[in-house]
N, CA and C of each residue as an Amber inpcrd file, in Angstrom:
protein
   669
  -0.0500000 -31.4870000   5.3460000  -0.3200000 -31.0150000   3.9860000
  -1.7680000 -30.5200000   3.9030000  -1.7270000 -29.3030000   3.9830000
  -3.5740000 -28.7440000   3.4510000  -3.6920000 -29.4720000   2.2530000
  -5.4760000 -29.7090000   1.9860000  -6.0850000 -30.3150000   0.9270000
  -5.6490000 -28.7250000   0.2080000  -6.0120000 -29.5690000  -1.2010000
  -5.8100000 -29.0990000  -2.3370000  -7.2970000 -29.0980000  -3.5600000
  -8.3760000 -28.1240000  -2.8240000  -9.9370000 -28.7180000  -2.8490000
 -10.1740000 -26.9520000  -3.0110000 -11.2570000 -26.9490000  -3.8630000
 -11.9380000 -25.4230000  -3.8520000 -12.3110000 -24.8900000  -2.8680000
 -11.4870000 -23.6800000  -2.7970000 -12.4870000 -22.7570000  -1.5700000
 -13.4850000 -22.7790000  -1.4540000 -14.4680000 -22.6780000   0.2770000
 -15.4890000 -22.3940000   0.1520000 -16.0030000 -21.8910000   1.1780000
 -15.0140000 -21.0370000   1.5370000 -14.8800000 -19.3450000   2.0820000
 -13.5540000 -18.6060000   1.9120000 -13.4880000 -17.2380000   2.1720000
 -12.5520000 -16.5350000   1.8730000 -12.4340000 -15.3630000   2.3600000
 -11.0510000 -15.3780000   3.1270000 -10.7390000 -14.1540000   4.4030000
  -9.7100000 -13.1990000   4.0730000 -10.0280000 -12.4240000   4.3330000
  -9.1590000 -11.0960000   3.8530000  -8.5200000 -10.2400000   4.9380000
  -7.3650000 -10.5460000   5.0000000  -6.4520000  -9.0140000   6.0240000
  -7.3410000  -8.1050000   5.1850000  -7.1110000  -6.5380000   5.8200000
  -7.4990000  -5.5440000   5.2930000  -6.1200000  -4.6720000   4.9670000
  -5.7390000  -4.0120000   5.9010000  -4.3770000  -2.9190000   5.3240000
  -3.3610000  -3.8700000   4.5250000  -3.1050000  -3.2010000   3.4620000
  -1.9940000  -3.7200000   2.7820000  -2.3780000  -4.9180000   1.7760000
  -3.9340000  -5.4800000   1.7470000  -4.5320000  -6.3100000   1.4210000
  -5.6500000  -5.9760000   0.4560000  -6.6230000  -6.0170000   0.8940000
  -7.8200000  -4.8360000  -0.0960000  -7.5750000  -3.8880000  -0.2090000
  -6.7420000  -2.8910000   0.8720000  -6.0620000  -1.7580000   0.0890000
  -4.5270000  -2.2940000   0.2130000  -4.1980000  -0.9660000  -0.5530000
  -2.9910000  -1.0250000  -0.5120000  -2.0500000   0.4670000   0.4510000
  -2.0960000   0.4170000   1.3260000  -1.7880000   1.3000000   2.1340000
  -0.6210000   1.5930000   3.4970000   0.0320000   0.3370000   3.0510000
   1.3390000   0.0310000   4.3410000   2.2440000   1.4160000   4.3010000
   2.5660000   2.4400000   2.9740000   3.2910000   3.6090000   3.6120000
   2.6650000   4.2970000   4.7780000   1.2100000   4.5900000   4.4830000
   0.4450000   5.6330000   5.0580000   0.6460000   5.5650000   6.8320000
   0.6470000   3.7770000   7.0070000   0.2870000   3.4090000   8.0150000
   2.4570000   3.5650000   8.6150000   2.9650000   3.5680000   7.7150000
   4.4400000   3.3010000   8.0400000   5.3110000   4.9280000   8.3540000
   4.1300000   5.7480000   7.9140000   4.4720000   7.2880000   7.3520000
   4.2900000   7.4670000   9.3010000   2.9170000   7.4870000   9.6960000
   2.1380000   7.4800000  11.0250000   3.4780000   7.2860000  11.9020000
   3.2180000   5.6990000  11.9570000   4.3130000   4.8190000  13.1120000
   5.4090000   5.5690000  13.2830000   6.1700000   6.1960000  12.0720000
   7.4660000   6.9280000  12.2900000   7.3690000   8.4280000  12.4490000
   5.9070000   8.7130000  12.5040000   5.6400000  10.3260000  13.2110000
   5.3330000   9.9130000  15.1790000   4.7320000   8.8770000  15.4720000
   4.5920000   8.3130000  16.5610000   5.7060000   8.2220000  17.4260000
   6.5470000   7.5470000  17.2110000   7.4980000   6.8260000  17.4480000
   8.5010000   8.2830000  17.9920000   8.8920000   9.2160000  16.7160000
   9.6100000  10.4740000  16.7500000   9.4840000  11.2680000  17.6220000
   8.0650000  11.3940000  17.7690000   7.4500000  12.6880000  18.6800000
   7.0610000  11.6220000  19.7860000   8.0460000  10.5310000  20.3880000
   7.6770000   9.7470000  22.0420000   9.2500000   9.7390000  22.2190000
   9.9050000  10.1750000  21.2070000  11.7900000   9.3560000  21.5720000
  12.0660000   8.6300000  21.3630000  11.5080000   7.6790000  20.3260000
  11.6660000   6.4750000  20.1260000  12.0560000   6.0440000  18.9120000
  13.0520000   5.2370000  19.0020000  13.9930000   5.1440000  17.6320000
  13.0580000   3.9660000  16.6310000  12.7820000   4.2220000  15.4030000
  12.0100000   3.7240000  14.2750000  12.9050000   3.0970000  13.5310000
  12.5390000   1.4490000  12.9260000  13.7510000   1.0820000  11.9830000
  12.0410000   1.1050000  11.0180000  12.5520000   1.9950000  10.0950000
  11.3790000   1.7410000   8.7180000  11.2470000   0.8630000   7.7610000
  12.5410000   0.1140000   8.1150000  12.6520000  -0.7780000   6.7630000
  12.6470000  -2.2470000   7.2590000  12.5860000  -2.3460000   8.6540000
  11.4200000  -3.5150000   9.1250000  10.7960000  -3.6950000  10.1630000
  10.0890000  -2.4490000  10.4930000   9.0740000  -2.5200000  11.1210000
   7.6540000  -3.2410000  10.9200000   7.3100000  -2.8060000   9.5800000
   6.0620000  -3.2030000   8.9110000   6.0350000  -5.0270000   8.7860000
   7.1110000  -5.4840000   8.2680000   7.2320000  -7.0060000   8.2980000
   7.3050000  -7.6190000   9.8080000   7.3600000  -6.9740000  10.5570000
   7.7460000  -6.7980000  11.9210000   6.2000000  -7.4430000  12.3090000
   5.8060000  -6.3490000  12.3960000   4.2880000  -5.8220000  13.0760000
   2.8240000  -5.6480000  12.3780000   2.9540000  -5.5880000  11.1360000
   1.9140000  -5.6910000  10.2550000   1.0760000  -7.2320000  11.0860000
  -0.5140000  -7.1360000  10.9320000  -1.2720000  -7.7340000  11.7150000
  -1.4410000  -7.6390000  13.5340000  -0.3540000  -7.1040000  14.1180000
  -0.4600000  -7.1850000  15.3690000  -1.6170000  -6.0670000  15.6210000
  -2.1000000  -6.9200000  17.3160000  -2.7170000  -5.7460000  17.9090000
  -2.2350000  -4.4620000  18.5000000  -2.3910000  -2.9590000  18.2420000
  -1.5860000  -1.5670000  18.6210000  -1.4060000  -2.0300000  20.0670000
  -2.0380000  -2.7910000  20.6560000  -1.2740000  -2.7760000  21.8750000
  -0.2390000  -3.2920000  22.5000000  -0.1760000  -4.6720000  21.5580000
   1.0070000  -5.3540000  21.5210000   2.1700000  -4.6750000  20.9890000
   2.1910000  -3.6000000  20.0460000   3.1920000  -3.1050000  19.4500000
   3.7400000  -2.1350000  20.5340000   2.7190000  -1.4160000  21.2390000
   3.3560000   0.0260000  21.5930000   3.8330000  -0.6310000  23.4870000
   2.6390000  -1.2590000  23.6750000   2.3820000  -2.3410000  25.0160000
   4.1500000  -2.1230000  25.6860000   5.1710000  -2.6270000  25.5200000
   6.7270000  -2.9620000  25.8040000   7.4420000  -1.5350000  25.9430000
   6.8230000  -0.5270000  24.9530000   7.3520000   0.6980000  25.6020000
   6.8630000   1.2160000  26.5130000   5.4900000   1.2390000  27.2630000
   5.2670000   2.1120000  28.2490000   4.8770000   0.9200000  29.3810000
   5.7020000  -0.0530000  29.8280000   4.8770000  -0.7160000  30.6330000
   3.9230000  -0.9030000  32.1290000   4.2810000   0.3450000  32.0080000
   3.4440000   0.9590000  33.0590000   2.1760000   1.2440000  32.9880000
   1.5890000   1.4950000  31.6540000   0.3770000   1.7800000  31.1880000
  -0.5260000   1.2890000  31.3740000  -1.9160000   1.5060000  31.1840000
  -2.8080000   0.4040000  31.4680000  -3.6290000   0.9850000  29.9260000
  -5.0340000  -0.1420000  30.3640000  -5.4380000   0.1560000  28.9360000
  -5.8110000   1.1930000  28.5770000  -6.6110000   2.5830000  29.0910000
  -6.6780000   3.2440000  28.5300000  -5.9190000   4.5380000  28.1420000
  -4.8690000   4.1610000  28.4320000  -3.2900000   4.9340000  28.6440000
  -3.0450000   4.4910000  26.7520000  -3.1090000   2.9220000  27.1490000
  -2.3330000   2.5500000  25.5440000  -3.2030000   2.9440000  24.2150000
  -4.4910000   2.6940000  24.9470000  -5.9330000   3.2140000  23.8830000
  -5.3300000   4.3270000  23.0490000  -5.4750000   5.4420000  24.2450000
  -4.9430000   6.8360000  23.5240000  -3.8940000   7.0030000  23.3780000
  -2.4300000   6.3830000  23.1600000  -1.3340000   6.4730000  22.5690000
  -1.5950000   5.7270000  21.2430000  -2.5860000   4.7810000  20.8210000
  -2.8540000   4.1430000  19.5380000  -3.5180000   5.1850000  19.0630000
  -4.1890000   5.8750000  19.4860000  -5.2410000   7.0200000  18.6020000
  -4.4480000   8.2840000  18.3000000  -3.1280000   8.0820000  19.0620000
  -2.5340000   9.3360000  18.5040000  -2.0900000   8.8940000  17.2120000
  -1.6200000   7.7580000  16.7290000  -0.7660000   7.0310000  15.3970000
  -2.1520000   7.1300000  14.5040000  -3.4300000   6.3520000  15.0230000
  -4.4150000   6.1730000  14.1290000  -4.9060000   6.8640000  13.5400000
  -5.0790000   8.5630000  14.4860000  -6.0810000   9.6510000  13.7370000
  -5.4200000  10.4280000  12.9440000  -3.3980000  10.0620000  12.5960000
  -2.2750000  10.4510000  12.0200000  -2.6660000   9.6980000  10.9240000
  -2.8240000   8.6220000  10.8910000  -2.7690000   7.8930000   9.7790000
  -4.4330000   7.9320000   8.7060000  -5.4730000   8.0230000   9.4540000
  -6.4890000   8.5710000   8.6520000  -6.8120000   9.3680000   8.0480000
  -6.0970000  10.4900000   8.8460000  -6.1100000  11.8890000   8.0950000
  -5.3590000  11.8900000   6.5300000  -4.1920000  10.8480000   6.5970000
  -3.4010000  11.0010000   5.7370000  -3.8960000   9.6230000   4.6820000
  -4.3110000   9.0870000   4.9420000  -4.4720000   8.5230000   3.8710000
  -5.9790000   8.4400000   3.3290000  -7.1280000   9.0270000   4.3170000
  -8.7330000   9.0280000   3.6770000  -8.5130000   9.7620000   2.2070000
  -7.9680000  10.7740000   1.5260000  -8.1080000  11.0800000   0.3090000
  -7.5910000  10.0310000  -0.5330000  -7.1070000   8.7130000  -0.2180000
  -5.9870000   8.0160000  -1.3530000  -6.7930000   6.8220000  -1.0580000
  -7.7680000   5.8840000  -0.7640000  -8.3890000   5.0880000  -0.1670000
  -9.0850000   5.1650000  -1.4150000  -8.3300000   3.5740000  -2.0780000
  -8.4990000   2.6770000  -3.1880000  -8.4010000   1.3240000  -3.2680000
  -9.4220000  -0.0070000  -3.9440000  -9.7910000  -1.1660000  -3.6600000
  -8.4220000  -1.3810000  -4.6560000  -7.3180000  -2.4930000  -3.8630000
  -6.0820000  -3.3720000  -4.6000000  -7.3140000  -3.8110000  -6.0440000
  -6.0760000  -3.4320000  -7.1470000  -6.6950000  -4.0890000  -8.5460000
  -7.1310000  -5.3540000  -8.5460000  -8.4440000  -5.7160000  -8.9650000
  -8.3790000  -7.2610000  -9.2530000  -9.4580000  -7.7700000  -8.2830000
  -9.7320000  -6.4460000  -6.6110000 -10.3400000  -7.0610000  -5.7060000
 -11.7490000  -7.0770000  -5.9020000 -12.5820000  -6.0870000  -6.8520000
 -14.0060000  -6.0310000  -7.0260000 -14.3600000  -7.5830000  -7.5250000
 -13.1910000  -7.9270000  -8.7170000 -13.8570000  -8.7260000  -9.4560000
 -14.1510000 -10.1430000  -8.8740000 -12.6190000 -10.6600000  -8.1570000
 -12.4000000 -11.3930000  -7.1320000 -14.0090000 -11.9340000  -5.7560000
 -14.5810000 -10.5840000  -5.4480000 -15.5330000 -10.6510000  -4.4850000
 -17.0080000 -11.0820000  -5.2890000 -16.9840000 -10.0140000  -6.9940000
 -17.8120000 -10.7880000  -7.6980000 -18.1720000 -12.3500000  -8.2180000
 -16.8490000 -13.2030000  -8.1610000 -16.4000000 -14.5070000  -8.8860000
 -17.3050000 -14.9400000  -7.1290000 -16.6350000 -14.6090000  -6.0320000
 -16.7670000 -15.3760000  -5.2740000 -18.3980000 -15.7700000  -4.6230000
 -18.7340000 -14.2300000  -4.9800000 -20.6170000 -13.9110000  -4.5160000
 -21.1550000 -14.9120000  -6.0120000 -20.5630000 -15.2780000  -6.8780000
 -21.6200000 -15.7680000  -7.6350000 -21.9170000 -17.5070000  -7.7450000
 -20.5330000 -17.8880000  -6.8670000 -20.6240000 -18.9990000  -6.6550000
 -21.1930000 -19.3890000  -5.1280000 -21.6950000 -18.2260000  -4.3200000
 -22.3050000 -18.1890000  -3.4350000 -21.0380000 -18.7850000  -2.3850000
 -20.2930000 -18.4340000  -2.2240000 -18.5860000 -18.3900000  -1.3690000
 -19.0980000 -17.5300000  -0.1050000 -19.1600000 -17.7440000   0.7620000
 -19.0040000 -16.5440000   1.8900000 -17.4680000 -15.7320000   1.8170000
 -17.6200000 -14.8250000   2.5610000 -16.2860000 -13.5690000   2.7860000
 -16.3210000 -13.1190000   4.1010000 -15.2730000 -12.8960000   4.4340000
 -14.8780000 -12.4170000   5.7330000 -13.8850000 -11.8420000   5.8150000
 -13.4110000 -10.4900000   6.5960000 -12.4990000  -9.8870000   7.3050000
 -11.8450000 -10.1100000   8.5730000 -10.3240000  -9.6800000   8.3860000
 -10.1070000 -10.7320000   9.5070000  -8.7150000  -9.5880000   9.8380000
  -8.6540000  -8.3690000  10.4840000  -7.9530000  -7.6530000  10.3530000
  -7.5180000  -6.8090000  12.0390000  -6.0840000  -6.8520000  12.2130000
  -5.8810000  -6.0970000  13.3240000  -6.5950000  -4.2530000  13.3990000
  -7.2680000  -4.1790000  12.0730000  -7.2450000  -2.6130000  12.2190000
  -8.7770000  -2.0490000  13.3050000  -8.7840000  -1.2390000  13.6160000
  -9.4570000  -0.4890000  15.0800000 -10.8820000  -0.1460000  13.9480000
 -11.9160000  -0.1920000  14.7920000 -13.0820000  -0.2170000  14.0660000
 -13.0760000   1.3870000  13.4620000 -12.5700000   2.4150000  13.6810000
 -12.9270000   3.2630000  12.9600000 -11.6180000   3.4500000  11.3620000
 -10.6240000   2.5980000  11.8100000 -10.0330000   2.2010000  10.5840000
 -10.8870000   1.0900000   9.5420000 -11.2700000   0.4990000  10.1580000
 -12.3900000  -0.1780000   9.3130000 -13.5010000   0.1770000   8.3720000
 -13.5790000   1.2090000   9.3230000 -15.0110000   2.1090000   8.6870000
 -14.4400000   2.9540000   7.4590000 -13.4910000   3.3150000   7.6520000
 -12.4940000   4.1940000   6.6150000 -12.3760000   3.4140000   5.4460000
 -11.6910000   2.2890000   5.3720000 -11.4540000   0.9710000   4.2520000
 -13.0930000   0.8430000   3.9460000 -13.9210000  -0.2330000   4.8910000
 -14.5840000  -0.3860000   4.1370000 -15.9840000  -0.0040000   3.6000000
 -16.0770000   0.6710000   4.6050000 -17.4050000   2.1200000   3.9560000
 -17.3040000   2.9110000   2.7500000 -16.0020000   3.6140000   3.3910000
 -15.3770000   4.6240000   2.0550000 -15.4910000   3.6360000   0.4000000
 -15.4000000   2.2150000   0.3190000 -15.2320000   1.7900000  -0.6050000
 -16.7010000   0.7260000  -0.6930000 -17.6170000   1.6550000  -0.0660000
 -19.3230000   0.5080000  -0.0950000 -18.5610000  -1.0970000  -0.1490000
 -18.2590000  -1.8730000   0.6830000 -17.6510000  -3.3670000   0.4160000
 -18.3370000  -3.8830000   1.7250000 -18.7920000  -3.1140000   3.0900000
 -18.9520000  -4.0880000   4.4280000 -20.2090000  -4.8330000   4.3260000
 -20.6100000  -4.8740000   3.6310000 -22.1290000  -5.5670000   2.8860000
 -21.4970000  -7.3860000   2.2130000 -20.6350000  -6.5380000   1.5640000
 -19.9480000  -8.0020000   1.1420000 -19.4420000  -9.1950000   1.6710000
 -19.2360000  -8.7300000   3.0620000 -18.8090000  -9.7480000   4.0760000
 -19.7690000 -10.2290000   5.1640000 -19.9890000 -11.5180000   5.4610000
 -20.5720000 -12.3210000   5.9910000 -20.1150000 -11.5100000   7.7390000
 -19.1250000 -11.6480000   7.4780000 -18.2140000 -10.8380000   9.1400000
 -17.2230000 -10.2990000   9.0600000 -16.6820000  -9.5420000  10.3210000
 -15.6200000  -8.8040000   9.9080000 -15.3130000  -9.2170000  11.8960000
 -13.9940000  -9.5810000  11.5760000 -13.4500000  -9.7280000  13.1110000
 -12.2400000  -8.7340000  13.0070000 -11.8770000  -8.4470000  14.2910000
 -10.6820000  -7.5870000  14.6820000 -10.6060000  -7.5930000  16.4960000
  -9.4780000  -7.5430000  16.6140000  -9.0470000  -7.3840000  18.2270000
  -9.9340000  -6.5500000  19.2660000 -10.3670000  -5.9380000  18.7200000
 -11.6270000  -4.6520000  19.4900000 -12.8560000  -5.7670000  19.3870000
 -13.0290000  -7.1200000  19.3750000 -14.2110000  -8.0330000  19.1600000
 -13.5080000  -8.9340000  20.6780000 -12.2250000  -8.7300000  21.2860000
 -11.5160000  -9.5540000  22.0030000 -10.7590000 -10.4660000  21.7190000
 -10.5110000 -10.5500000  20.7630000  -9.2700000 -12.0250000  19.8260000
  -8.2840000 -11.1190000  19.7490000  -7.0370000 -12.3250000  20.3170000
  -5.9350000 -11.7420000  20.3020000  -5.7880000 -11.7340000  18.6080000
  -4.7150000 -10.6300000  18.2760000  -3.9010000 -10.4930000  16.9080000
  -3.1060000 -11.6420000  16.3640000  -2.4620000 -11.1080000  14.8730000
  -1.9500000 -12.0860000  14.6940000   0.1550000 -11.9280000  15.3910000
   0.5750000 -13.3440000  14.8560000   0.2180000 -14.3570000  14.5380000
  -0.6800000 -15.0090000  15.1340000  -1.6020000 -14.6830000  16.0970000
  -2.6280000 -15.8600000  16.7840000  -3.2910000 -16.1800000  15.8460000
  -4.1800000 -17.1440000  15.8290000  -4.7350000 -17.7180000  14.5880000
  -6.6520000 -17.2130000  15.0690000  -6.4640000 -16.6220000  15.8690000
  -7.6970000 -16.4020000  16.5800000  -8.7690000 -15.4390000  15.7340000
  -8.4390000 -15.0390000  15.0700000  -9.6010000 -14.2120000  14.0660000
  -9.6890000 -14.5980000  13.2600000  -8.9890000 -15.1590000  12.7860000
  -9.2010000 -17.0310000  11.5100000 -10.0870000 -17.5490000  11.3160000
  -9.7010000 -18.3230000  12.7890000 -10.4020000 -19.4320000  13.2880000
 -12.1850000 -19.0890000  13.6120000 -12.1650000 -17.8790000  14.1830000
 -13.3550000 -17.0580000  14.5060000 -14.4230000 -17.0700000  13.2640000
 -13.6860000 -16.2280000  12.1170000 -14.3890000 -15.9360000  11.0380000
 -14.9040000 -17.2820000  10.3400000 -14.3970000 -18.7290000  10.1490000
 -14.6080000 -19.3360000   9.7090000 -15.7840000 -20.0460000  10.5740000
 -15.4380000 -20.5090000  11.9350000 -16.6750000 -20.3560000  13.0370000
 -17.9670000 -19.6070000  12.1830000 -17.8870000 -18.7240000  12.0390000
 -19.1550000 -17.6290000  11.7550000 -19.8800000 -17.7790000  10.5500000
 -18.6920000 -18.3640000   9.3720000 -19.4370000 -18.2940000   8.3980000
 -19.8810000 -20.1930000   8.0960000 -19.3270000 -20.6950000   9.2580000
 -19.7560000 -22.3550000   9.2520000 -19.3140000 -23.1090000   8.3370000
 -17.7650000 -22.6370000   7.9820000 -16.8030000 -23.6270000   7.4840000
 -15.4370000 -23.8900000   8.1470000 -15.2540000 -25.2660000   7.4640000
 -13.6680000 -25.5340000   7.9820000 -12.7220000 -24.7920000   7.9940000
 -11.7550000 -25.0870000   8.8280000 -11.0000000 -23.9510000   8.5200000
  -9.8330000 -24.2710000   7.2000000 -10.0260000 -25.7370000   6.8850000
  -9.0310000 -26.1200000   5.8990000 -10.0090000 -25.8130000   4.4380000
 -10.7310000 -25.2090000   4.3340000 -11.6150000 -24.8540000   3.6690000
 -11.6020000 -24.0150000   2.3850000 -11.2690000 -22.8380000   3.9840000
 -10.8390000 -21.2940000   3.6820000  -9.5150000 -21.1030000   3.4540000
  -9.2080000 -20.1290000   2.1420000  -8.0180000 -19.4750000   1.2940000
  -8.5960000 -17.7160000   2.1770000  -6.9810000 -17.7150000   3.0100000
  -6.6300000 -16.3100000   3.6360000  -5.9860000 -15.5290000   2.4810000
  -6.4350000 -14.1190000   2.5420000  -5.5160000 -13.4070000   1.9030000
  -4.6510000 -12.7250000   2.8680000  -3.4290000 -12.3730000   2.7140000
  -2.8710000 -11.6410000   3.5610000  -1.1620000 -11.0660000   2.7170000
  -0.6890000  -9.9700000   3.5080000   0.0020000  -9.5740000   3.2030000
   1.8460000  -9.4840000   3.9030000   1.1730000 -10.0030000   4.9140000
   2.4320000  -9.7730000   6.0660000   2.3040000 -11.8740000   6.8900000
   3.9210000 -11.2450000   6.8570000   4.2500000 -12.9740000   7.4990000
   3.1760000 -13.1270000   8.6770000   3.4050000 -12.1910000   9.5680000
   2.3160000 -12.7870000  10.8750000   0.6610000 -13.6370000  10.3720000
   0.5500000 -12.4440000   9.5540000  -0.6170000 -13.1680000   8.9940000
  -1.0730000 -14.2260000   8.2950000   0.2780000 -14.7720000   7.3630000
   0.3380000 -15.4570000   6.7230000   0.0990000 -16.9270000   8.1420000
   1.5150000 -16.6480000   9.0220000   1.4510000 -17.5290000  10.2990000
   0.4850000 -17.6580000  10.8570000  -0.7290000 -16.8740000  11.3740000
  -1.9210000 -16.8430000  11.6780000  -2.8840000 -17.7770000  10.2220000
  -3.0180000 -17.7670000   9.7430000  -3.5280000 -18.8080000   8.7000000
  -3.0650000 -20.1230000   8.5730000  -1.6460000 -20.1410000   9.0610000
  -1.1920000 -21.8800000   9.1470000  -1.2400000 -21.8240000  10.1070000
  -1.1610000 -21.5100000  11.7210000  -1.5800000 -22.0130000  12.6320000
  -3.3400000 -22.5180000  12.2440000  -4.4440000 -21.9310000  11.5980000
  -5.4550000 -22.1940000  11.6170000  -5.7150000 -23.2420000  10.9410000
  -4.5750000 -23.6410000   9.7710000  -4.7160000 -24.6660000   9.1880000
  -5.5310000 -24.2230000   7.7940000  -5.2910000 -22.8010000   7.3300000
  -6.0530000 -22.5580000   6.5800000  -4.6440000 -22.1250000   5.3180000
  -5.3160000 -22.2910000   4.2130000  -4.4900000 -22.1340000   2.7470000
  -4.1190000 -20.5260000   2.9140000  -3.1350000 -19.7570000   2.1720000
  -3.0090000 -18.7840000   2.0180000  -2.8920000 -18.1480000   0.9170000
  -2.9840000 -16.7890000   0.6480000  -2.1710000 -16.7220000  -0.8430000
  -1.3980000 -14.9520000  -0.0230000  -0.4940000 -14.8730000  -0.8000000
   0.1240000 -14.0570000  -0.1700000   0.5330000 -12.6090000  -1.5480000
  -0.1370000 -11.4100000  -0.7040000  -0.1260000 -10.5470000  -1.3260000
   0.6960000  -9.5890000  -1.4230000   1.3890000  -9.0600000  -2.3510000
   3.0320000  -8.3800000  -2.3330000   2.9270000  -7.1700000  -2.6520000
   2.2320000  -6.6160000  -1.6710000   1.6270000  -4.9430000  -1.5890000
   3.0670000  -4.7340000  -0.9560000   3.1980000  -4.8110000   0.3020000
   4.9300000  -4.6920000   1.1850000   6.1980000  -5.2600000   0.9060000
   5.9370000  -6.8530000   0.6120000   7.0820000  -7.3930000   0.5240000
   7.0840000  -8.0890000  -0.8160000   8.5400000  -8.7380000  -0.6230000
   8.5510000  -9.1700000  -2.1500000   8.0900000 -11.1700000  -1.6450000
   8.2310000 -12.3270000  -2.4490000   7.5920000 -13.3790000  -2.6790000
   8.8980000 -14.1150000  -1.6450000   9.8750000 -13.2480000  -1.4690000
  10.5030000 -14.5650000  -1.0910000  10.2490000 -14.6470000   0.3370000
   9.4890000 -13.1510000   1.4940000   9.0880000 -13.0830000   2.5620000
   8.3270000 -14.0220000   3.0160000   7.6370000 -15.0490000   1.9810000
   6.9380000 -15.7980000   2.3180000   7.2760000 -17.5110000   2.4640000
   8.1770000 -17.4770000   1.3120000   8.8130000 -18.3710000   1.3290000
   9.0850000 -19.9090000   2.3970000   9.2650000 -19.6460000   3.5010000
   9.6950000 -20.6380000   4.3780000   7.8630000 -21.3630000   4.8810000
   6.6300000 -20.6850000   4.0510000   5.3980000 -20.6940000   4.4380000
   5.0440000 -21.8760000   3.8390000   4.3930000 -23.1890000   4.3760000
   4.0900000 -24.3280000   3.5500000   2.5210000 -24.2790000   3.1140000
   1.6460000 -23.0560000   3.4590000   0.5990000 -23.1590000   3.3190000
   0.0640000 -22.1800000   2.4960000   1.3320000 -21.1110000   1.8900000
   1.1650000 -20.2550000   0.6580000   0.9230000 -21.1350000  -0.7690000
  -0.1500000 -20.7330000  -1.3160000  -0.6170000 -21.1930000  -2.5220000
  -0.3710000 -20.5730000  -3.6630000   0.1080000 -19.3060000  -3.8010000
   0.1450000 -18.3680000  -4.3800000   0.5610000 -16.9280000  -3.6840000
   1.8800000 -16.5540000  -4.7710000   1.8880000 -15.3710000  -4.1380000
   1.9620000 -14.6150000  -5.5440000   1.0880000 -12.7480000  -5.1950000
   0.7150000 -12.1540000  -6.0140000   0.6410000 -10.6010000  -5.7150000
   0.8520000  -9.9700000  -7.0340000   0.9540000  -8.4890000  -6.7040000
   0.1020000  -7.3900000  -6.3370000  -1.2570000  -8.7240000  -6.9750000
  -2.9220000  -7.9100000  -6.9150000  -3.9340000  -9.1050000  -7.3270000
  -4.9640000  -8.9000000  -7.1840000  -6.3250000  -9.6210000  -7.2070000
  -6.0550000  -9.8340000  -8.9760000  -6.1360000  -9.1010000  -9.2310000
  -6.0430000  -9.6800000 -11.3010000  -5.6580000 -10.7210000 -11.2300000
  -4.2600000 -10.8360000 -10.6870000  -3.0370000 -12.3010000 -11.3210000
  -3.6550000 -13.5620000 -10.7200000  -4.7150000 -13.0410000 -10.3340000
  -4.9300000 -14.8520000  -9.5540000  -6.3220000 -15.2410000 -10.5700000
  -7.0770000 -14.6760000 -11.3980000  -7.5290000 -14.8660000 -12.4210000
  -7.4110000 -15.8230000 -13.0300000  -8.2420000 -17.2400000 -12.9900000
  -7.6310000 -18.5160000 -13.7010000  -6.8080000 -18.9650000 -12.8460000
  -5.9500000 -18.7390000 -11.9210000  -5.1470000 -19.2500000 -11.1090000
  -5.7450000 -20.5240000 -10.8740000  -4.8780000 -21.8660000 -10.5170000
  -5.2920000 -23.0870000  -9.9890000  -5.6600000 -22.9520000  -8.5020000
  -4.7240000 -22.3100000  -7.9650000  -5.0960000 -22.5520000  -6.1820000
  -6.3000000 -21.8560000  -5.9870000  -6.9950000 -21.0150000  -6.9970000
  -7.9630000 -20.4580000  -6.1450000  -9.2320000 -20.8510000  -7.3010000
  -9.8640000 -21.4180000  -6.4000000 -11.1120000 -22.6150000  -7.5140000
 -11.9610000 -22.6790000  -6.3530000 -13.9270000 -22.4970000  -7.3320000
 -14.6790000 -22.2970000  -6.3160000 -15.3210000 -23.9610000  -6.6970000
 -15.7330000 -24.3620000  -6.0790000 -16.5340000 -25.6680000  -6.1540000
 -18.6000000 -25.4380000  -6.4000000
């Protein structure tokens, strides 16, 4: 049973999380996928694979590859997917205020996201926010993806709290799983899926459509 005690840090997936952007990235995968021969199920891929590392995803189709084979088969999906979504690159409702509540109770923040550092730069430059975070981990740092609990566990390392501490945000089961392997609270965000995806999760505290609804919320209390 996680304590039931105020946060006092707070980690954020990025795609599908601070933004809201799982078509853009789902639009990509099934231009990828098309133009290699490769048959796309769209309607669960994303619950699938959301949080993994691109190499783990694409990794099983070419196994012959090595890394910088798979590098540039991820940059063909990635520089698909930037192009298409840098004009629409908007902070999930609810998240400014959320980072304000948390900076004023002096909360650290952290990122904790499978996306490739120049997807990063896209999210969180484009939206002035990488200031806001204490750290930002991702697989290009060497931690495996999720579900590993390894960029979790990392970020909380960094910002020098427990990990039963820290309330994950996230949007996708892996991630959610990557937060209870770490032993960390979750709240689960329903940018992709609906509440019951989360369901079988004993360490979801809340699940929500956007940063607003957790406003007053009980599970999320700063000390």
């Amino acid at each position: 049973m996680l304590p039931d005690t105020p946060a006092k840090a707070l980690i954020f997936d990025m795609d599908g999380t601070i933004v809201d952007n799982m078509r853009f990235h789902d639009d990509a995968w099934e231009r990828w996928y098309g133009g290699h021969g490769l048959p796309f199920e769209r309607a669960t891929f994303s619950a699938q694979t959301a949080g993994m590392a691109i190499p783990d995803i694409i990794g099983p189709h070419f196994p012959g590859a090595d890394v910088a084979e798979l590098d540039r088969l991820a940059e063909e999906k990635e520089s698909v997917y930037r192009e298409t979504y840098r004009p629409h690159v908007a902070a999930l409702t609810g998240l400014v205020g959320l980072l304000d509540r948390a900076r004023s109770h002096d909360v650290p923040m952290a990122v904790g996201t499978a996306a490739a550092p120049p997807n990063i730069a896209l999210i969180l430059d484009t939206l002035a926010l990488r200031e806001r975070f204490t750290t930002i981990v991702s697989p290009s740092q060497g931690y495996r993806g999720k579900p590993h609990p390894d960029m979790f566990l990392a970020a909380a390392e960094r910002m020098g709290v427990a990990p039963g501490d820290c309330i994950v945000f996230e949007d996708a089961p892996n991630g959610v799983e990557a937060a209870r392997r770490a032993g960390m609270r979750a709240v689960a965000i329903l940018t992709m899926l609906d509440a019951g995806a989360f369901a079988g999760f004993d360490n979801v505290v809340a699940s929500v459509k956007d940063f607003a609804a957790l406003d007053g919320h009980p599970a999320l209390r700063f000390g």
